[in-house]
SESE-476348 format. One line per field, with one value per residue (C-alpha): residue number from 1; z, x, y. Coordinates in nm, 4 decimals. Layout:
BEGIN
pos <- [NUM:...]
Z <- [Z:...]
X <- [X:...]
Y <- [Y:...]
This chain:
BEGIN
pos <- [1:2:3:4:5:6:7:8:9:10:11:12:13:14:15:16:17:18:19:20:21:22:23:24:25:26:27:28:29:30:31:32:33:34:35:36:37:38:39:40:41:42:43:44:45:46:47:48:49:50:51:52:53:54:55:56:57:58:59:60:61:62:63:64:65:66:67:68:69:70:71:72:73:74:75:76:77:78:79:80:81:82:83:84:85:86:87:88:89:90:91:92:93:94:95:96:97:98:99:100:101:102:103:104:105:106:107:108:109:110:111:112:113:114:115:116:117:118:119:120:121:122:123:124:125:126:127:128:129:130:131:132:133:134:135:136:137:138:139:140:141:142:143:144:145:146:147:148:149:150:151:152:153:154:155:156:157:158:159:160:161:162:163:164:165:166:167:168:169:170:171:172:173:174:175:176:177:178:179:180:181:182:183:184:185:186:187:188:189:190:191:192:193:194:195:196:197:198:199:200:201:202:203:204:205:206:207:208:209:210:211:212:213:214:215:216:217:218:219:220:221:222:223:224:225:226:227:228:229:230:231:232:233:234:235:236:237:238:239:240:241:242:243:244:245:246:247:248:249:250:251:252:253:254:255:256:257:258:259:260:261:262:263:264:265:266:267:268:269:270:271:272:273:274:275:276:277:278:279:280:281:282:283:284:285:286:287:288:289:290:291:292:293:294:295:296:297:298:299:300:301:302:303:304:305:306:307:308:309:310:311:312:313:314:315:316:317:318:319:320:321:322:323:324:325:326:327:328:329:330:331:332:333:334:335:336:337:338:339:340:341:342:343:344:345:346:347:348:349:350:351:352:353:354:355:356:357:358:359:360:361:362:363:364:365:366:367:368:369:370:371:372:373:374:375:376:377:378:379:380:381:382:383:384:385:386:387:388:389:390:391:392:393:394:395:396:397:398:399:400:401:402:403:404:405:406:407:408:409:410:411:412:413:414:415:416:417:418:419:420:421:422:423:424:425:426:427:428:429:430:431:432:433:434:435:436:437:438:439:440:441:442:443:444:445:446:447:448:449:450:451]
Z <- [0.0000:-0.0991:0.0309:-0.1438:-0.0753:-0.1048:-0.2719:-0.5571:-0.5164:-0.3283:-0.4701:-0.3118:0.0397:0.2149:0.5146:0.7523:0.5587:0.5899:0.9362:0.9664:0.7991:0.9119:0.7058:0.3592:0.2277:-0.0092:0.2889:0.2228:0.4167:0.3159:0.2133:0.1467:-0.2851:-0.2592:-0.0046:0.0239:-0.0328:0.3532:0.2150:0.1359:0.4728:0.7010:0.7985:0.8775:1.1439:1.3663:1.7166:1.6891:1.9866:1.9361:1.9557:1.6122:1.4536:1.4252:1.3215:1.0875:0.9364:0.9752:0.7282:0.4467:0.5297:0.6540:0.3709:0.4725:0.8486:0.8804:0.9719:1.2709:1.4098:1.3372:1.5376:1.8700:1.7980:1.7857:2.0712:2.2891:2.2215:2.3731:2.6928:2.9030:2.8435:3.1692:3.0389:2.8350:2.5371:2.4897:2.3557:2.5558:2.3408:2.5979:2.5337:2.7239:2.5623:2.2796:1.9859:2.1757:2.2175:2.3851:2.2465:2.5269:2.3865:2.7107:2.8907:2.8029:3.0033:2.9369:2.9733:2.5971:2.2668:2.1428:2.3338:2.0673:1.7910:2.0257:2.1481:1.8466:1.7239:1.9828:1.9135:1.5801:1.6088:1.8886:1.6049:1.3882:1.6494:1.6826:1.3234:1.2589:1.5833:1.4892:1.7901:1.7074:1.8436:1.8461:1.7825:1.8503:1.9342:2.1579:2.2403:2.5515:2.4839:2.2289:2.4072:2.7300:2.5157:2.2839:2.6216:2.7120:2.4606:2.4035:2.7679:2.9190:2.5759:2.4643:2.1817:2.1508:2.3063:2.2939:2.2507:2.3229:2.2344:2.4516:2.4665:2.7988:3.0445:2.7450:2.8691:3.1684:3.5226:3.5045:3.1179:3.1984:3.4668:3.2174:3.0256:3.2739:3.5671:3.4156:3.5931:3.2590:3.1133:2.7429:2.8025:2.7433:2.7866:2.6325:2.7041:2.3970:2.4251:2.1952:2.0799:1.9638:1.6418:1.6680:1.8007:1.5089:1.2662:1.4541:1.4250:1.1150:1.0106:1.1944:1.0173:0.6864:0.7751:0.5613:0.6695:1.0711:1.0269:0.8726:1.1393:1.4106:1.2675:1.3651:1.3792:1.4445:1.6292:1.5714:1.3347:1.0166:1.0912:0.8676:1.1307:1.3546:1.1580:1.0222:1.3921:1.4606:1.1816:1.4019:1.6465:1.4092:1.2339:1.5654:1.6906:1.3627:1.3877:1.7483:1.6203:1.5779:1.2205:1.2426:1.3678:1.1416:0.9787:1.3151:1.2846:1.4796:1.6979:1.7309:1.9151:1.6486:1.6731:1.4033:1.1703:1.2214:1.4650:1.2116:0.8962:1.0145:1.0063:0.7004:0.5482:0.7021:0.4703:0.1666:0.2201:0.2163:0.5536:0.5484:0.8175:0.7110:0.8140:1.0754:1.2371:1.3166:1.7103:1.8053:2.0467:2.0430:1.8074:1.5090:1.2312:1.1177:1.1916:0.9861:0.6952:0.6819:0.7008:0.4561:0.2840:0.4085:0.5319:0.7500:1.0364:1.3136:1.6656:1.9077:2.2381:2.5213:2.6405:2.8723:2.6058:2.5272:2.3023:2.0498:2.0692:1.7153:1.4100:1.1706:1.1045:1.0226:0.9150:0.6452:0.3610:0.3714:0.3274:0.0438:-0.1577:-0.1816:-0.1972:-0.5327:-0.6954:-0.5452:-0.7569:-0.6366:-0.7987:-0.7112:-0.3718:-0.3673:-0.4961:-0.2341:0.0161:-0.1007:-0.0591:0.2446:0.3323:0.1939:0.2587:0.5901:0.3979:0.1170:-0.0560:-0.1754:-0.4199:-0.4562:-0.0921:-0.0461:0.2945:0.2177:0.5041:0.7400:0.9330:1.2048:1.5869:1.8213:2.1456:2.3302:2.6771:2.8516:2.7052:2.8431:3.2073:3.1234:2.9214:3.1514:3.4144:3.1791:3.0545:3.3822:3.5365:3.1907:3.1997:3.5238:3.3189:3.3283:2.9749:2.9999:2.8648:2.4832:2.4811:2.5976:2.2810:2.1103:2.3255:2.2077:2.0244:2.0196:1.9583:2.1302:1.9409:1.6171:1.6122:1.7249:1.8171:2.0561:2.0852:2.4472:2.3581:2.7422:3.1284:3.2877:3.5689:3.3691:3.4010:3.7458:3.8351:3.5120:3.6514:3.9963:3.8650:3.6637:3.8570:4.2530:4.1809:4.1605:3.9903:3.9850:3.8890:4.0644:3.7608:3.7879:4.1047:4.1862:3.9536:4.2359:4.4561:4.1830:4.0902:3.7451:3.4830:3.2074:2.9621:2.8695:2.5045:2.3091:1.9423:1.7164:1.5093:1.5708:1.9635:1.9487:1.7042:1.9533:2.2352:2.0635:1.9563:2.2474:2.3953:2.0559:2.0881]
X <- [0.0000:0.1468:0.0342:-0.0706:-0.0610:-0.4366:-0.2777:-0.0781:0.2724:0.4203:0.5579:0.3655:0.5452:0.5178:0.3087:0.6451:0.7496:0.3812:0.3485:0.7006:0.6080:0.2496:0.2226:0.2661:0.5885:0.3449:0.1020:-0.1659:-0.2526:-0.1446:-0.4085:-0.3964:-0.3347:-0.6260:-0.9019:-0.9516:-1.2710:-1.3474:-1.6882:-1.6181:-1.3516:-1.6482:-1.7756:-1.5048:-1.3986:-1.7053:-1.5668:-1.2287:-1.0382:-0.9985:-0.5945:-0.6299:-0.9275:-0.7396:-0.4260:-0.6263:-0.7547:-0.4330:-0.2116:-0.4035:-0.2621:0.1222:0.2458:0.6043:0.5841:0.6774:0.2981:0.4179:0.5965:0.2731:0.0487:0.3520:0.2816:-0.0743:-0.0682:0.1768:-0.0549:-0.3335:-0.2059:-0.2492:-0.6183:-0.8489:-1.0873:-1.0243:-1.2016:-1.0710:-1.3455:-1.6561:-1.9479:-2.2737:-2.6520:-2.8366:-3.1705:-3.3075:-3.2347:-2.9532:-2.5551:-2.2754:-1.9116:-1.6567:-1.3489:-1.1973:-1.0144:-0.6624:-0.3842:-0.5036:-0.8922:-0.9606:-1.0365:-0.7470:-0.5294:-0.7144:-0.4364:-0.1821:-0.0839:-0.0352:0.1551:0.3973:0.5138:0.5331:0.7704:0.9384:1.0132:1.1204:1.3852:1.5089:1.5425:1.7134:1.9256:1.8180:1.6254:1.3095:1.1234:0.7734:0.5555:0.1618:-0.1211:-0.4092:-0.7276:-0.7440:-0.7315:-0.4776:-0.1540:-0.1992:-0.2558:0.0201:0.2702:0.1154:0.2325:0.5756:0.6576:1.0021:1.1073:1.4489:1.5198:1.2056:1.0892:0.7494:0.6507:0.2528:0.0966:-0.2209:-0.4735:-0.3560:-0.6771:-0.8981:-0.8632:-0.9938:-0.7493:-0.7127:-0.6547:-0.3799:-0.2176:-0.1995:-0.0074:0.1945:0.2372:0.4273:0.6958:0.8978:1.2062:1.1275:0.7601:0.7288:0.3276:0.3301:0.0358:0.0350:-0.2091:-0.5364:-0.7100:-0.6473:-0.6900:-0.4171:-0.1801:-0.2808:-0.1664:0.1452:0.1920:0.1184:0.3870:0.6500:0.6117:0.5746:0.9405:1.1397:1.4636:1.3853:1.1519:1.4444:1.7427:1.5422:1.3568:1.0173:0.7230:0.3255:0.1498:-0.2081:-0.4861:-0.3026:-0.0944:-0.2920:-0.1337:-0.4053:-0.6925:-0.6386:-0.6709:-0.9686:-1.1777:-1.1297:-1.3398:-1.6119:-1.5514:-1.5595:-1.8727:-2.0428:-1.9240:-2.1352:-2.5006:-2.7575:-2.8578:-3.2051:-2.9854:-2.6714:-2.8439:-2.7807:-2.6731:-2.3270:-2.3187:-2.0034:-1.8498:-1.5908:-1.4386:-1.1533:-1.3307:-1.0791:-1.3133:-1.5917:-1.4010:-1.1991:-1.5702:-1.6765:-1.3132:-1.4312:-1.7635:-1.6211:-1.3874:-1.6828:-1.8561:-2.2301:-2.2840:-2.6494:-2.4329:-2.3308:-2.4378:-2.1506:-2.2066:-2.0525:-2.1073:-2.1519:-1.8759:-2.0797:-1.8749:-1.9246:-2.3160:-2.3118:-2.1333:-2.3963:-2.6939:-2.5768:-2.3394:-2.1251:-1.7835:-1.7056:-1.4665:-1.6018:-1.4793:-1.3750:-1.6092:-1.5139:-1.7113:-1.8002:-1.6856:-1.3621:-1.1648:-1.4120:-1.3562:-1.2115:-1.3471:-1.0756:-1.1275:-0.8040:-0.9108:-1.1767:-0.9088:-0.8976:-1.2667:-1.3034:-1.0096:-1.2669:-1.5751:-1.4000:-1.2911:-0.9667:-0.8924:-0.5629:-0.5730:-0.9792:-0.8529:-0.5674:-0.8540:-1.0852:-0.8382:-0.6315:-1.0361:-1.0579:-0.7325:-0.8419:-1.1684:-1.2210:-1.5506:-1.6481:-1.9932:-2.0299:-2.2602:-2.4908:-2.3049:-2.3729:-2.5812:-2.6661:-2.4824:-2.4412:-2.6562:-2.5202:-2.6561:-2.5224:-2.5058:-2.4861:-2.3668:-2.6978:-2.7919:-2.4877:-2.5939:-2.9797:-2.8642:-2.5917:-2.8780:-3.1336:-2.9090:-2.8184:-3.1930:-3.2918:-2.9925:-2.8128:-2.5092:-2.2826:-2.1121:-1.8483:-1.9382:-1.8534:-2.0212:-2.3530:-2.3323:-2.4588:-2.7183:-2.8764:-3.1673:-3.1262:-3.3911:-3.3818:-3.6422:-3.3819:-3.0591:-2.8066:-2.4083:-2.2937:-1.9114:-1.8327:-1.5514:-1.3878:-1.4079:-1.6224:-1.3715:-1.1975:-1.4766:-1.5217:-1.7035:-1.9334:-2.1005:-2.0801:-2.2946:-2.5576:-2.5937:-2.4567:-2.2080:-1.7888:-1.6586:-1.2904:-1.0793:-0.7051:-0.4979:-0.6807:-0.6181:-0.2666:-0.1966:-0.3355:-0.0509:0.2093:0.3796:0.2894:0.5507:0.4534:0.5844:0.4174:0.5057:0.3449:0.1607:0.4141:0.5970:0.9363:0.8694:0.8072:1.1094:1.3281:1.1541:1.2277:1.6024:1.7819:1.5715:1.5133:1.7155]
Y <- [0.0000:0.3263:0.7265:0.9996:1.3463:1.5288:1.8019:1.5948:1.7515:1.5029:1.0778:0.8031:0.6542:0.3663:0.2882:0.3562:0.6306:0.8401:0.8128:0.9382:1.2136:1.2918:1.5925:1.5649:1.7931:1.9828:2.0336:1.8548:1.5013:1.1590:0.9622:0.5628:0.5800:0.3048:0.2051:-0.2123:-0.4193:-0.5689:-0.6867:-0.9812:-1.0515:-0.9296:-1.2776:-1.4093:-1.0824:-1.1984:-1.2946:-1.2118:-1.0414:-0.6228:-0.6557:-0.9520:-0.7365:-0.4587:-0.6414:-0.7759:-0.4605:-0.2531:-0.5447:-0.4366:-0.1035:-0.1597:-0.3975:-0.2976:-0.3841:-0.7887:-0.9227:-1.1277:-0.7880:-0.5755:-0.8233:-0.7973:-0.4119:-0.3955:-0.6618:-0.4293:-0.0989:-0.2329:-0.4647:-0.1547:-0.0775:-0.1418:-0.3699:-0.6747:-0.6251:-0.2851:-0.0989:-0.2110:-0.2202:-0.1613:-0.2175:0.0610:0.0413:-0.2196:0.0339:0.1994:0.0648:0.2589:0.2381:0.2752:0.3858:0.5438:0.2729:0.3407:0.4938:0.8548:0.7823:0.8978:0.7926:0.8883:0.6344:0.4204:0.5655:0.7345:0.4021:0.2086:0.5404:0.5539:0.1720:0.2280:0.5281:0.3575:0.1144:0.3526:0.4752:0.1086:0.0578:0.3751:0.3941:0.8237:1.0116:1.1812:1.4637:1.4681:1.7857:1.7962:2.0278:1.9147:2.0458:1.8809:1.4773:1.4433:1.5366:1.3600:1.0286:1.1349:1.1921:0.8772:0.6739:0.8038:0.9307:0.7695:0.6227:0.6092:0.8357:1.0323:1.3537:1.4797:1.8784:1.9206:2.2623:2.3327:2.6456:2.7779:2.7993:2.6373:2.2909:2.1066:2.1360:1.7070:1.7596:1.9632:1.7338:1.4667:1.7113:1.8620:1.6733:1.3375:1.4160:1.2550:1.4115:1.3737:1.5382:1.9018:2.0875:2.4371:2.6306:2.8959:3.2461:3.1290:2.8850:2.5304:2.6647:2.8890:2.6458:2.3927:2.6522:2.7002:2.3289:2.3173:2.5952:2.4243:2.0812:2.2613:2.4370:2.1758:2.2820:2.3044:1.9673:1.7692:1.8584:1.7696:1.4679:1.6260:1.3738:1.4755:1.3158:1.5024:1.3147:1.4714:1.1906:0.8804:0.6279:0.8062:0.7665:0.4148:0.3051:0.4536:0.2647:-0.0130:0.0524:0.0864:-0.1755:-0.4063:-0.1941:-0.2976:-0.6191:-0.6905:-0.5267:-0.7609:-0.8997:-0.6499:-0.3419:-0.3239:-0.0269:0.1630:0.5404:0.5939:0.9015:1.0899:1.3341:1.5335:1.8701:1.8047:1.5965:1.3141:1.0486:1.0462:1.0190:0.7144:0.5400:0.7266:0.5845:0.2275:0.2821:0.3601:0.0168:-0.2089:-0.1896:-0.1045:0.1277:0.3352:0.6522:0.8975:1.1493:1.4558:1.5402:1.9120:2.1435:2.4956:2.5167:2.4189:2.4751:2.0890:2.1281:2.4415:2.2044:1.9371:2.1161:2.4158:2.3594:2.5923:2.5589:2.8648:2.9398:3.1362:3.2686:2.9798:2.9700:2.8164:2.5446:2.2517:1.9966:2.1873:1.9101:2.0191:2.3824:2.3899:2.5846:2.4694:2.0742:1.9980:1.6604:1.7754:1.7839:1.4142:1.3825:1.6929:1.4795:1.1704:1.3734:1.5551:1.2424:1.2971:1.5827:1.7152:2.0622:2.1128:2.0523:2.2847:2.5129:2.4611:2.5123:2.8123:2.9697:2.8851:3.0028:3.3571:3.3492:3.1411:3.0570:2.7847:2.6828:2.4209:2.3106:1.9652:1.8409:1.5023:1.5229:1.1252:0.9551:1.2766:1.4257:1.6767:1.7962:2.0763:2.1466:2.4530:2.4252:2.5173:2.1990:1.9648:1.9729:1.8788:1.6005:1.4186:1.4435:1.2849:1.0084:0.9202:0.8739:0.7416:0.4532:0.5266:0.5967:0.8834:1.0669:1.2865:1.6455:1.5582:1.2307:1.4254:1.6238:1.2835:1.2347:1.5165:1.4497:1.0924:0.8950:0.5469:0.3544:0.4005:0.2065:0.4122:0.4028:0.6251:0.6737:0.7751:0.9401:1.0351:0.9501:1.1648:1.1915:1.4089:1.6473:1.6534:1.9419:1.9517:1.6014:1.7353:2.0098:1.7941:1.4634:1.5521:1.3026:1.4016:1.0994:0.9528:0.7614:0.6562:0.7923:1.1115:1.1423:1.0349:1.3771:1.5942:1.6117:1.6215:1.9714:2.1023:2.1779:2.3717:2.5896:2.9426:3.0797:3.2229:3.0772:3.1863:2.9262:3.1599:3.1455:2.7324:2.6775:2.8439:2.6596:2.2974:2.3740:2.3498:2.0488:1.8462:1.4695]
């Protein structure tokens, strides 16, 4: 399987070579150059373990990793998950299943991808015997599973840009308060959008990106989003015969949870569709129900990992929806460049449909979900319990542990939850770095501390 870039200007890599690179060198996103068929595989995928599902998913995708070394990897990324299946799939009403995808180390989602990543480039760092440095930008979620996955590794140190006082206090810890030597939080003046730009500048510096063998680690990287069809795939996988039609509900901010289960669609899998969960950021609502693409001012809110307005991973979905035309997409995104605004026309609204939340709504709904089902979402999986209608089949992706959000569900339900993780961080000192979001500030950060 080879990569291509989304905006045409740079030659097709390999699967070790593109998540390596995580942003193409023209600056567009790598892109697999062809999706697989699973239709026909799909039968056979019933009842096998997460850990061999997704190993089984991911060798159409890394044809250069040695298949008995990719299964050890994929093995090793998820031994330190909390439950044994991984990704619990729960039955909370006849119509209505929960996806539990926050049982690894950092209690996110993202540990889904972050973990897988951080073997793989701990790999790369054995093969190579060359240190790395790894750059990201979080939003809340990302870095602390990032720092979780690459923290106290030989060879590799980790650089996490966060919007400082835009992200939960135990968000922060997870950042901060690792105590590790290769782990470095930087809490930049703005929003995440503004420190995804200034990520996004640095990796595009070719010079500065090559000398100190700069990695991402955000879900520009395709590593990221390849492992995140998984889940879906095993989700669909455990529906009943008379509910495989069922709608999957998700969370998304950056466009990057959703389109690894569009991707897994467009490879074969018949899921009916999805439906795009935000919160009062709605850029992504405003998208699928007008066509509009349109960056607006960030708010802060009570689900602040999707306080985003720029969807980084949208240029991976516009290169499929345009026939992967590489210049129409260079097009499309030089306009929204200038314009921070793009129509478009005939927009296939067929297997999205979009919700929003504002956060006068959150409270209400963690409080009704939790007398309705005596179950307990985090702020961002409430957002997809809006409007949900439980005599339709539905998939909810509970995308966080609500410990993380401590006083939120203190507010809705009475209830402070925790979790040990959470709070062995309490008592630890935090170390953080304040600088501010401009790509010459962070350049001059990372120099003297790259490996």
């Amino acid at each position: 399987m080879r990569y291509v870039s989304t905006r045409g200007g740079t030659p097709p890599l390999g699967f070790c070579e593109a998540v390596a690179a995580g942003l193409a060198p023209d600056g567009g996103l790598l892109v697999p150059e062809n999706l697989p068929d699973f239709g026909p595989e799909l039968a056979g995928m019933r009842g096998l373990s997460y850990p061999h599902l997704c190993h089984r998913f991911l060798r159409r995708f890394a044809t250069d990793i040695p298949q008995a070394e990719l299964l050890t990897l994929v093995e090793r990324s998820y031994a330190r998950f909390d439950r044994p299946e991984v990704v619990p799939f729960l039955q909370l009403a006849p119509e209505l299943h929960v996806l539990e995808l926050f049982h690894g180390p950092s209690l996110s989602f993202k540990d889904i991808a972050l973990q897988l990543l951080g073997n793989l480039y701990a790999r790369q760092c054995a093969l190579t015997g060359a240190p790395i440095n790894v750059l990201g930008a979080t939003s809340g979620d990302t870095g602390a599973a990032a720092i979780h996955g690459l923290m106290g590794r030989p060879g590799v140190a980790i650089f996490i840009l966060y919007p400082d006082g835009l992200v939960s206090p135990l968000q922060e810890r997870q950042m901060a308060c690792t105590g590790a030597d290769n782990v470095y939080a930087i809490a930049v003046d703005g929003s995440f959008d503004a420190a995804q730009a200034v990520l996004k500048e640095i990796l595009g510096d070719g010079a500065f990106r090559a000398r100190h063998r700069l990695a991402a680690v955000n879900s520009i990287n395709i590593a990221r989003v390849l492992a995140q069809s998984v889940y879906y795939l095993y989700a669909w996988l455990r529906l009943p015969p008379a509910q495989q039609q069922a709608e999957f509900v998700v969370p998304t901010g950056n466009f990057g949870n959703v389109l690894a289960g569009w991707m897994l669609q467009k490879m074969g899998v018949p899921i009916r569709g999805f439906r795009v969960a935000t919160n009062q950021n709605d850029i992504l609502h405003r998208l699928f129900t007008g066509g509009e693409y349109r960056v607006g001012e960030v708010r802060p809110s009570l689900a602040p990992s999707m306080d985003i307005q720029v969807a980084s991973n949208f240029e991976r979905f516009l290169y499929y929806s345009l026939g992967r035309d590489t210049q129409r997409v260079c097009s499309v995104m030089a306009s929204i460049a200038r314009d921070g605004a793009y129509r478009f026309e005939n927009f296939d609204r067929d297997t999205f449909t979009s919700s929003s939340c504002a956060d006068r709504e959150i409270l209400g709904i963690i409080r009704q979900v939790h007398r309705a089902y005596d179950y307990v979402v985090d702020p961002h999986t409430a957002c997809a319990f809006s409007g949900i209608d439980p005599s339709r089949p539905a998939v909810v992706l509970a995308t966080a542990n609500p410990a993380k959000f401590p006083d939120t569900i203190r507010d809705a339900i009475g209830v402070e939850p925790r979790h040990p993780s959470l709070e062995a961080l309490k008592g630890r000192p935090v170390r953080r770095h304040k600088i501010v979001a401009d790509a010459a500030a962070i350049r001059a950060f990372i120099e003297p501390r790259a490996v």
